[in-house]
C-alpha positions in Angstrom: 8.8 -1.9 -7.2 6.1 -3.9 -5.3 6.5 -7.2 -4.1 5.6 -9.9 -6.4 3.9 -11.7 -3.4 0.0 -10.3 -4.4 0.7 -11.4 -7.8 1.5 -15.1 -6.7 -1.5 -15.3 -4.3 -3.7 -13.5 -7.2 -2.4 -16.3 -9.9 -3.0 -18.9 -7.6 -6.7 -18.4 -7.1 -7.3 -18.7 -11.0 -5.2 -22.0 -12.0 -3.4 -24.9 -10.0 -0.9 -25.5 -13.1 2.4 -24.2 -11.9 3.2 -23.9 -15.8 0.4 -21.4 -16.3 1.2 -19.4 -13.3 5.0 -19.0 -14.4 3.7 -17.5 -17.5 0.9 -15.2 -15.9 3.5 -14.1 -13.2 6.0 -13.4 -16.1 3.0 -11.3 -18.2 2.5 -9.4 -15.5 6.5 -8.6 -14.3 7.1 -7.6 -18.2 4.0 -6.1 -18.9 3.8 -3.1 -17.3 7.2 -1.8 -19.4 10.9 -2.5 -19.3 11.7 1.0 -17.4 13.0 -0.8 -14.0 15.3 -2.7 -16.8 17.3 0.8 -16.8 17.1 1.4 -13.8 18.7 -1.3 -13.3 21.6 -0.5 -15.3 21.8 2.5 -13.8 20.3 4.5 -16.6 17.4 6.4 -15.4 17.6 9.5 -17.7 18.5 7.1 -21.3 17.7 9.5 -23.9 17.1 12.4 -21.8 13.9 11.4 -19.7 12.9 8.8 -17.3 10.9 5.6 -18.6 7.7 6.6 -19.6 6.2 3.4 -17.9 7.8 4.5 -14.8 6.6 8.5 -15.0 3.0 7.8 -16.8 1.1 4.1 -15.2 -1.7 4.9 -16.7 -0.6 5.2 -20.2 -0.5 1.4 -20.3 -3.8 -0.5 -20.0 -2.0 -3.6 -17.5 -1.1 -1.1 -14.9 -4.3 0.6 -14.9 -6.8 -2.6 -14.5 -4.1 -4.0 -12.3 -3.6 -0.6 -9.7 -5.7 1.9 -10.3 -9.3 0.4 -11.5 -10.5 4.3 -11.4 -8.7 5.3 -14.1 -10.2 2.4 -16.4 -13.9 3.6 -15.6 -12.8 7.2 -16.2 -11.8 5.9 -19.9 -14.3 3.6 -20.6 -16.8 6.4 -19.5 -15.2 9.2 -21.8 -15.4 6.8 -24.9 -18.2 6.1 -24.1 -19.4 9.8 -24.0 -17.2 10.8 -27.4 -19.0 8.6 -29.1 -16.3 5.8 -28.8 -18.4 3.0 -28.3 -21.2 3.5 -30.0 -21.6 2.7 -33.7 -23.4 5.4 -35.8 -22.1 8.3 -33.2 
């Protein structure tokens, strides 16, 4: 888990409401999946398999635009290419 210290800053620079950052900084904690939730429990293997969130980041859009901006051109470029966003195609 990564600190939540880059978040803060990275909220900060968009709104001085303390309000709206509590609910950005909270979006972006339970966004990304509930996975650490078990692990936190000490249930890493519930129903036979880790948390997907924790095994597969970039099967959830946050997590890619957040850590991995690579990943989110790769997908907008293969929709693009299948057709995915273009009418007509």
């Amino acid at each position: 888990m990564s600190s939540p210290k880059p978040s803060r800053r990275s909220i900060a620079a968009f709104t001085a409401s303390a309000a709206i950052r509590r609910v950005a900084f909270l979006l972006i904690t339970f966004g990304g999946g509930l996975g650490w939730v078990l692990m936190l429990a000490g249930q890493p293997n519930w129903l036979g398999s880790p948390p997907l969130d924790l095994i597969l980041p970039e099967g959830f859009t946050f997590l890619v635009l957040y850590a991995m901006p690579h990943i989110a051109l790769a997908r907008t470029l293969d929709a693009y290419n299948n057709g995915g966003l273009t009418e007509g195609c």
